[in-house]
DRENPA-3360 file (N, C-alpha, C; in nm, 2 decimals, always signed):
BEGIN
1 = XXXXXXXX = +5.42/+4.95/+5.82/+5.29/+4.89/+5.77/+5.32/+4.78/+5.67 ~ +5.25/+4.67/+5.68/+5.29/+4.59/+5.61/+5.13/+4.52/+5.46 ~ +5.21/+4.48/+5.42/+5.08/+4.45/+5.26/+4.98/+4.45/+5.33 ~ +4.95/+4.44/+5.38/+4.78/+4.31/+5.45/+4.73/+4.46/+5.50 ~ +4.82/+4.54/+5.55/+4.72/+4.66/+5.65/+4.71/+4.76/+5.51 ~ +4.77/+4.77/+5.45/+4.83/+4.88/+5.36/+4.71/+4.82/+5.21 ~ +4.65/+4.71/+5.23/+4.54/+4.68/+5.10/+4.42/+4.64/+5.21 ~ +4.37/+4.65/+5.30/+4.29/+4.60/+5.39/+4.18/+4.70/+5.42;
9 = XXXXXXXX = +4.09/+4.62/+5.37/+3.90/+4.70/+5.34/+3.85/+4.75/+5.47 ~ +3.84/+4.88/+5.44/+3.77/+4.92/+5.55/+3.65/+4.98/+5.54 ~ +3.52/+4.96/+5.58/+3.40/+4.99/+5.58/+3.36/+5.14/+5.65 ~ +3.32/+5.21/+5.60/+3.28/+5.34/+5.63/+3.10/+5.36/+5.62 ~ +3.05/+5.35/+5.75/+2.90/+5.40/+5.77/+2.88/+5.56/+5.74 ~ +2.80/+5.57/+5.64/+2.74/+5.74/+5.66/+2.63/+5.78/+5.77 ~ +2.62/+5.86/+5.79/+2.47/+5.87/+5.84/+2.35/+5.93/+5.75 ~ +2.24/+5.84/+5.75/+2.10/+5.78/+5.64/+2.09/+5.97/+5.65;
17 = XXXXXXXX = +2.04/+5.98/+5.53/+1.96/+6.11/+5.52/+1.89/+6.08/+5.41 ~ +1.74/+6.17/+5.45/+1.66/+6.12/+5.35/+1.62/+6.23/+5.25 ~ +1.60/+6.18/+5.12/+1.62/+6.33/+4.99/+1.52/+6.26/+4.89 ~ +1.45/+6.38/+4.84/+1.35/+6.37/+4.74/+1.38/+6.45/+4.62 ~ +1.36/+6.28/+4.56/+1.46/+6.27/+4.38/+1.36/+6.31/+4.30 ~ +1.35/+6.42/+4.20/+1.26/+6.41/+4.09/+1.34/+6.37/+3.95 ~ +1.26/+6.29/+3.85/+1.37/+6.23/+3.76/+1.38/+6.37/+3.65 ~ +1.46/+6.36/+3.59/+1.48/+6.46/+3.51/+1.54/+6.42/+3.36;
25 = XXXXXXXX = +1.60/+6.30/+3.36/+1.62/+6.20/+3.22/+1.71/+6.08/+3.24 ~ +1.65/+5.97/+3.12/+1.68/+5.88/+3.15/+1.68/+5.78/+3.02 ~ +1.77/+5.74/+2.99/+1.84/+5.65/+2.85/+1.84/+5.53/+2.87 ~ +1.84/+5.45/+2.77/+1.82/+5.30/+2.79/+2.01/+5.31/+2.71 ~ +2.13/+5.26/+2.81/+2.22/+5.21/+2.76/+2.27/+5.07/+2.72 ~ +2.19/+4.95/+2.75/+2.22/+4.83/+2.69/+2.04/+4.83/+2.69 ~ +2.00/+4.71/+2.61/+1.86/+4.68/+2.60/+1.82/+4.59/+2.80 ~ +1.91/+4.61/+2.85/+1.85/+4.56/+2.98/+1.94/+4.66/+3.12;
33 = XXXXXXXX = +1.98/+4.78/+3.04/+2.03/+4.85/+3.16/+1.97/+5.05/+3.12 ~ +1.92/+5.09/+3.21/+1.89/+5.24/+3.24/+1.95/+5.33/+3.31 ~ +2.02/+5.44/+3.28/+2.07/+5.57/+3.36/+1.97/+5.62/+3.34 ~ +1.95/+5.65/+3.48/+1.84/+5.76/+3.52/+1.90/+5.87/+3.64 ~ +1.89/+5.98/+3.54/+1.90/+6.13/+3.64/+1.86/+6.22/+3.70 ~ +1.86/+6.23/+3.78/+1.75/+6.31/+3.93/+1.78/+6.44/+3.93 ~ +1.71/+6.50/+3.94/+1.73/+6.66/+4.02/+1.73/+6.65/+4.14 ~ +1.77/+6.73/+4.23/+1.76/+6.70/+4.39/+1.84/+6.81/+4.46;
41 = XXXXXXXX = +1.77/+6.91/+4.52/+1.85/+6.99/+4.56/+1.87/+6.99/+4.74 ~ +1.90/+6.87/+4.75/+1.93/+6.82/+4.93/+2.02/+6.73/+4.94 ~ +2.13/+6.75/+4.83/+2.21/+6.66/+4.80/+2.35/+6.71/+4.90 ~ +2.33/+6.81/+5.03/+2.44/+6.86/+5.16/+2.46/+6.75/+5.17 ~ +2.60/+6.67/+5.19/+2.66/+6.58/+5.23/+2.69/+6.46/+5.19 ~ +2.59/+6.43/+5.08/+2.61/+6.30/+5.00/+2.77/+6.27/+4.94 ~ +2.78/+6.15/+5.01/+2.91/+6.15/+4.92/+2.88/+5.99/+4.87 ~ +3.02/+5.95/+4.80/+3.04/+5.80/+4.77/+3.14/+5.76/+4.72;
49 = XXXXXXXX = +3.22/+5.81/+4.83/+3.40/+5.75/+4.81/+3.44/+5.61/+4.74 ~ +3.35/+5.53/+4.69/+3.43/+5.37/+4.66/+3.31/+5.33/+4.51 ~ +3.40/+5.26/+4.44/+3.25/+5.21/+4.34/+3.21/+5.15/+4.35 ~ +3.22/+5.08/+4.47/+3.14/+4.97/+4.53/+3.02/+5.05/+4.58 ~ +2.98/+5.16/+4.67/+2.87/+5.21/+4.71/+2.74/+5.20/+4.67 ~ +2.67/+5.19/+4.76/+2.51/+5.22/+4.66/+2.43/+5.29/+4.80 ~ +2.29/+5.29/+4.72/+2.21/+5.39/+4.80/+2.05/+5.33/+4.76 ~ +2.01/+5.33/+4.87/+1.82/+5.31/+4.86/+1.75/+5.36/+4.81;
57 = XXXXXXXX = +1.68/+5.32/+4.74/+1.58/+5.44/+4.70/+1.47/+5.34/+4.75 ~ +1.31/+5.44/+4.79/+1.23/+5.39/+4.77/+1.14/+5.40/+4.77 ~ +1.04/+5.34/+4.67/+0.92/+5.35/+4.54/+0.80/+5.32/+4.63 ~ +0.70/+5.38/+4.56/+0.52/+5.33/+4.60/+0.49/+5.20/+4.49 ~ +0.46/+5.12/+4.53/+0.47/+5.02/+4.43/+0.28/+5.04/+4.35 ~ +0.25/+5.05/+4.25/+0.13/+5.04/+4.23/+0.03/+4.98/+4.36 ~ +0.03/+4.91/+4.37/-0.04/+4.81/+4.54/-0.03/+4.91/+4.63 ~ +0.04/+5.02/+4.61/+0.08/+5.12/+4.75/+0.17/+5.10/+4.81;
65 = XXXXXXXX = +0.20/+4.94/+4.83/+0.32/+4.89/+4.94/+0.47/+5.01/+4.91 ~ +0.55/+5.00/+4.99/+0.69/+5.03/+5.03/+0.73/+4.96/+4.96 ~ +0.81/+5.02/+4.90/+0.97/+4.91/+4.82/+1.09/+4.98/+4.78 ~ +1.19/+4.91/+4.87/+1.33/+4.94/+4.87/+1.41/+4.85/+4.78 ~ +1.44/+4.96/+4.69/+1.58/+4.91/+4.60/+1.73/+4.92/+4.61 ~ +1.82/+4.90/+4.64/+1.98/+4.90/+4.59/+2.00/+4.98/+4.47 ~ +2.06/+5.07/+4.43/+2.14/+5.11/+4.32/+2.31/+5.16/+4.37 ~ +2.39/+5.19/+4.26/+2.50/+5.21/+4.25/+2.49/+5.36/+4.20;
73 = XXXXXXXX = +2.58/+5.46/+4.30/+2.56/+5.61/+4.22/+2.66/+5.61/+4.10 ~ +2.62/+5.67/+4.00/+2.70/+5.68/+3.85/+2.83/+5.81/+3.92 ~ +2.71/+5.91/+3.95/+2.80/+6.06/+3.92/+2.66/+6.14/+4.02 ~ +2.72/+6.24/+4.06/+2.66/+6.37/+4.13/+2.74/+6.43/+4.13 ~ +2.63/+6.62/+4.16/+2.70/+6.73/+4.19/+2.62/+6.79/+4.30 ~ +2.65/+6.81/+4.40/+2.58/+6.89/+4.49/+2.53/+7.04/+4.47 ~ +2.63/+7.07/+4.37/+2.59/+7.26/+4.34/+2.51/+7.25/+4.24 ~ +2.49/+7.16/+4.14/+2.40/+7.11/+4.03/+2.27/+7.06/+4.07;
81 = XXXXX = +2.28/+7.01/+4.17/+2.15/+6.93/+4.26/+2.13/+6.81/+4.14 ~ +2.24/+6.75/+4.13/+2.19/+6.64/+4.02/+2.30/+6.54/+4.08 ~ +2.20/+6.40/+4.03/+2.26/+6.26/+4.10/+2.23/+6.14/+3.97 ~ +2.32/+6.10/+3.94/+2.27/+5.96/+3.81/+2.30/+5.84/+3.90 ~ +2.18/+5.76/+3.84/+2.22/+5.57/+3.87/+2.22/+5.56/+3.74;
% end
């Protein structure tokens, strides 16, 4: 195996499952950044091997419309049923 295989990015698809977050607390850590932490006890199989990862969430926007966000997972426990962005 040589450098190039042995440092060489490989992309891993999950398969989408959908889970219903209720918030449970949330801190203002810089004046323009928030941890917010979910309860969720359908968290079977979630993972997030790389800190590059992120995950969709998505909101009712006042208007009603759909709206899909990006976030980065902080930390989860599946036996905790808890997930932070």
């Amino acid at each position: 195996m040589n450098i190039v295989e042995k440092h060489a990015v490989a992309r891993t698809r999950f398969d989408l499952g959908w889970r219903t977050l209720k918030v449970a607390d949330k801190r203002l850590l810089t004046p323009h950044m928030l941890r917010v932490e979910f309860s969720c006890l359908e968290l079977n199989g979630f993972t997030s091997p790389s800190p590059d990862d992120h995950v969709k969430l998505l909101f009712h926007a006042p208007s009603g419309e759909k709206v899909m966000r990006d976030f980065t997972p902080r930390a989860w426990s599946e036996t905790e049923g808890a997930f932070a962005l």
